[in-house]
C-alpha positions as CSV (number, residue, x, y, z in Angstrom):
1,X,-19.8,-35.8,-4.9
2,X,-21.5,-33.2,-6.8
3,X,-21.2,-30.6,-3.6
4,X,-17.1,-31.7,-3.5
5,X,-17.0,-30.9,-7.5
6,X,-19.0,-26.9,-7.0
7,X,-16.6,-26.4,-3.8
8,X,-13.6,-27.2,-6.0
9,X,-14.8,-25.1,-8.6
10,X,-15.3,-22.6,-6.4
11,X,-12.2,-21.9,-5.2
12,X,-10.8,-22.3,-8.7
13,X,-13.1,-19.4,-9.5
14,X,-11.6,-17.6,-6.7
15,X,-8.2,-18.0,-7.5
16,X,-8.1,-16.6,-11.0
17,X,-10.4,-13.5,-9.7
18,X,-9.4,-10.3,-10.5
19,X,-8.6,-8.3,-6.7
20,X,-8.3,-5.0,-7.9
21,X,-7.7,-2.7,-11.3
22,X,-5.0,0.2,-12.1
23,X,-6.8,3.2,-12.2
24,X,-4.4,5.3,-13.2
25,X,-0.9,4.7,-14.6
26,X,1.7,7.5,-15.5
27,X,5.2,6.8,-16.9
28,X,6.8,3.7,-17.3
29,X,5.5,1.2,-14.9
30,X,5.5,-3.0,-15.3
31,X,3.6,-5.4,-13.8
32,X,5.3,-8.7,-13.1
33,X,2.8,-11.9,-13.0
34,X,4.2,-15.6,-12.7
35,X,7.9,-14.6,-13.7
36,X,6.3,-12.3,-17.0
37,X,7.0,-9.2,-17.2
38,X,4.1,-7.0,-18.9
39,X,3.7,-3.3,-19.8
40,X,1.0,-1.5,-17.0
41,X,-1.9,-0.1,-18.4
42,X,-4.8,1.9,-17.1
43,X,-8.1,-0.4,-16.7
44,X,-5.7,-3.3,-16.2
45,X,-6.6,-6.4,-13.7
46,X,-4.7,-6.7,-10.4
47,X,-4.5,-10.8,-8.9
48,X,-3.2,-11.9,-5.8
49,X,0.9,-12.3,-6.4
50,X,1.7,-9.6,-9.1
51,X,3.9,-7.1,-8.5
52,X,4.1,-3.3,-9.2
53,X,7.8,-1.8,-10.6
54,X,8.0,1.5,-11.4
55,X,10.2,3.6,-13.1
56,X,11.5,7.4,-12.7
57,X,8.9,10.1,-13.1
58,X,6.3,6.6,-13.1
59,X,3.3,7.0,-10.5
60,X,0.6,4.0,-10.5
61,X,-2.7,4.2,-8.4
62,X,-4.7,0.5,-7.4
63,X,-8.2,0.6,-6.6
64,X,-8.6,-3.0,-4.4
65,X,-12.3,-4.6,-4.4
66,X,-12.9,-3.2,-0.9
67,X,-11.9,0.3,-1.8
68,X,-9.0,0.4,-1.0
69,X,-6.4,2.9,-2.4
70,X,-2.7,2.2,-3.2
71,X,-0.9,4.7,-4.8
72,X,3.2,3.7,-5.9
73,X,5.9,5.9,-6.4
74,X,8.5,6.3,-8.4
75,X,11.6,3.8,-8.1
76,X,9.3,1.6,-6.0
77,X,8.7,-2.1,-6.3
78,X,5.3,-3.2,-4.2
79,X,3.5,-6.6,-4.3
80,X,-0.1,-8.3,-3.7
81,X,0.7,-11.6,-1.6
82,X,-2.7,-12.5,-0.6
83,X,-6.4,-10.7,-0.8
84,X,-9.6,-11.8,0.3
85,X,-13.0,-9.7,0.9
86,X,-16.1,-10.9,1.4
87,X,-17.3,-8.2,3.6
88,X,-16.7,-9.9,6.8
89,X,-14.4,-10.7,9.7
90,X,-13.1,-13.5,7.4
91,X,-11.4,-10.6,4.5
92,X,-7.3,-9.9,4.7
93,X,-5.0,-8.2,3.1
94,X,-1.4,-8.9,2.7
95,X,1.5,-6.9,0.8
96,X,4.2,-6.0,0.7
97,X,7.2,-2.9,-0.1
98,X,10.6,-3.5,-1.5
99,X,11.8,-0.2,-2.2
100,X,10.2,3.3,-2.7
101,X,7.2,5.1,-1.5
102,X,4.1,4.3,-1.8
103,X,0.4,5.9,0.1
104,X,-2.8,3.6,0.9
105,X,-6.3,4.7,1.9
106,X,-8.0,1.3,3.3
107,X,-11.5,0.5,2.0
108,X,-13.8,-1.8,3.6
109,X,-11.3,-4.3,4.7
110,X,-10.1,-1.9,7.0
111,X,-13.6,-1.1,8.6
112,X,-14.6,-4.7,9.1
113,X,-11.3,-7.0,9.6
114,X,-8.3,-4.1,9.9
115,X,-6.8,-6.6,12.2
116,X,-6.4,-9.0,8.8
117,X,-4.3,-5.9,6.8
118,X,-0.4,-5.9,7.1
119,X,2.0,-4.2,4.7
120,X,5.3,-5.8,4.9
121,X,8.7,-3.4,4.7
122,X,12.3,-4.1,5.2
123,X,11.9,-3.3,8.9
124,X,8.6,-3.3,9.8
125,X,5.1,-5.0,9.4
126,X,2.5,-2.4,9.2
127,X,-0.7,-3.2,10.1
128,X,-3.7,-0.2,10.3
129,X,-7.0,0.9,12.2
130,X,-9.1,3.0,9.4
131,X,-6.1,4.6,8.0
132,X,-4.7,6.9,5.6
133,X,-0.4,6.3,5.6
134,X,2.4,6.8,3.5
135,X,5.8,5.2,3.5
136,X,9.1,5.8,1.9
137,X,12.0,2.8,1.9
138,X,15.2,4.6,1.5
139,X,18.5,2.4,1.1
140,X,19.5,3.0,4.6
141,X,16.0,3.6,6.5
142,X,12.2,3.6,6.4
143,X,10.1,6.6,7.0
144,X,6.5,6.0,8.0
145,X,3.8,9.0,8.3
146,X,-0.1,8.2,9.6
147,X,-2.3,11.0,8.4
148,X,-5.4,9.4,9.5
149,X,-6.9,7.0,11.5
150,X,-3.6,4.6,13.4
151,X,-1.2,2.3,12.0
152,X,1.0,0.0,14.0
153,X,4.7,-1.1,13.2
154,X,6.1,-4.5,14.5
155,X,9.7,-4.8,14.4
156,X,12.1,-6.4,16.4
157,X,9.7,-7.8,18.4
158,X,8.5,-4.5,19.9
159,X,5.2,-2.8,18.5
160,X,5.1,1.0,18.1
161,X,2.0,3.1,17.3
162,X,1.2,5.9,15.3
163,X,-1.8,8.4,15.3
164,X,-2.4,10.9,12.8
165,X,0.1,13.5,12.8
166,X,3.1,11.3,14.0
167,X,6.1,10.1,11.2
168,X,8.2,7.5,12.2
169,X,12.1,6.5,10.7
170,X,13.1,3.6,11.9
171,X,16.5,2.2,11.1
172,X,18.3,-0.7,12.9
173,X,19.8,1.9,16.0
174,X,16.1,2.4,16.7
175,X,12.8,4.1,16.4
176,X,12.9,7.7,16.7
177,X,9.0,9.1,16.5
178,X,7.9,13.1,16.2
179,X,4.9,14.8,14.8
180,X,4.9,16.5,11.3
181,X,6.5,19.8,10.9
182,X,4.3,22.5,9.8
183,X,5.7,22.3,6.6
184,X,5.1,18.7,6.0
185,X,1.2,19.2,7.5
186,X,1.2,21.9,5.0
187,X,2.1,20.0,1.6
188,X,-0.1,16.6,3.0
189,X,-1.7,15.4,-0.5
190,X,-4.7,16.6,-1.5
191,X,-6.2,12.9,-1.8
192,X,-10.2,14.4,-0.2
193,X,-11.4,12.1,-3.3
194,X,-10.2,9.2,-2.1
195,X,-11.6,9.5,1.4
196,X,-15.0,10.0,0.3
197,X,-15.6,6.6,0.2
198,X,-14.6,6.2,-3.5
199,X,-18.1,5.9,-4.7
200,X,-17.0,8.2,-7.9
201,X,-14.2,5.9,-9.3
202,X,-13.6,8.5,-12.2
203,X,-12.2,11.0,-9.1
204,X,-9.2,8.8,-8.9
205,X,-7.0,10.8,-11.6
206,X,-3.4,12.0,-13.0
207,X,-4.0,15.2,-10.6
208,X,-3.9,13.1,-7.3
209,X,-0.9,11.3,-8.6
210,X,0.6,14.5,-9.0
211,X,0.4,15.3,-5.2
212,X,1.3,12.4,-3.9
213,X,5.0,12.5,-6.3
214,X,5.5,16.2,-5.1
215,X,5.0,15.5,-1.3
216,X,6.9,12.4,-0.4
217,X,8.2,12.2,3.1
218,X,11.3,12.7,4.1
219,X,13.9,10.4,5.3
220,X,17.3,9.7,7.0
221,X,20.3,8.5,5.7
222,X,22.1,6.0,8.7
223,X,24.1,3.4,7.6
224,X,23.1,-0.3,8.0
225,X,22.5,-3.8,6.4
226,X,18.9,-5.1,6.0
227,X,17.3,-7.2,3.6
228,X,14.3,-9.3,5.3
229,X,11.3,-8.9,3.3
């Protein structure tokens, strides 16, 4: 009885754990938690179901329990679905993107279960091999960029991958895949910080947000009608 009652506290611990926490938040972001809408603020807890909304001129940067690095863009809705790291085969992550851009650098979840990390989009599921990606939803396509590492998108029951140096924009005609112009190698964020491991949290500032806004990636603009999430 007594070993029923510490397993069922347990998990309640677990449930109401904190997964991650905003290091950095710039304009006018909210954070949307069991139908609530509150104000985002820096030092503030991340738990599994919230959601991210930001604003124009709003960057927001996450720093996950295992290191890892999501950084939100402007007009961009992205949420936490499920988290779980215990340093083992047995961690996942699961998210997901609505609209916008947004940039992750996995952390330890991607070294030890990257197999257990998918990013949901309106077209694709994204799923990684020690990575560092960006994304942008446009209304009428999705733009993917690996600038490290491998990333994978499912869609349509066809899986496509990516190595450093490749963009994808995928729309419902197809896939169409080339590598980075020289001008879009040229202007990659300067995110070095973030890749070093993240041992220094207070490396994570405004200035790396900054980047990221200034050097979104590009994307198409064909017409078609998508809304699976």
């Amino acid at each position: 009885m007594k070993k029923i009652l510490l397993m069922l506290l347990l998990g309640i611990t677990f449930s109401f754990a904190n997964i991650g926490t905003i290091m950095v938040s710039k304009g006018d972001a909210q954070l949307k938690r069991s139908q609530k809408m509150i104000s985002v603020t820096n030092g503030m807890d991340i738990f599994k179901g919230d959601s991210i909304i930001t604003h124009k001129q709003t960057m927001v940067q996450v720093m996950l329990n295992d290191d890892t690095v999501i950084t939100i863009g402007p007009d961009s809705s992205f949420s936490f679905l499920e988290y779980f790291f215990d340093g083992t085969k047995k961690s996942k992550i699961k998210m997901r993107a609505d609209r916008g851009f947004f940039r992750s650098v996995t952390g330890k979840i991607g070294k030890v279960a990257h197999e257990n990390y998918h990013v949901k989009t309106q077209l694709a599921t994204i799923g990684i091999r020690g990575t560092d990606y960006s994304v942008q939803l446009g209304k009428d396509s999705a733009s993917y960029i690996c600038n490290r590492g491998e990333i994978t998108l499912d869609y349509a029951q066809i899986q496509k991958h990516l190595t450093a140096g490749e963009k994808a924009i995928l729309h419902l005609d197809g896939l169409t895949v080339k590598e980075l112009s020289s001008a879009e190698l040229a202007n990659k964020p300067k995110i070095k910080e973030l890749l070093n491991k993240h041992t220094n949290q207070a490396s994570i500032t405004s200035d790396t947000i900054s980047d990221v806004t200034e050097n979104k990636p590009e994307t198409t603009n064909i017409k078609f009608n998508c809304d699976s999430k």
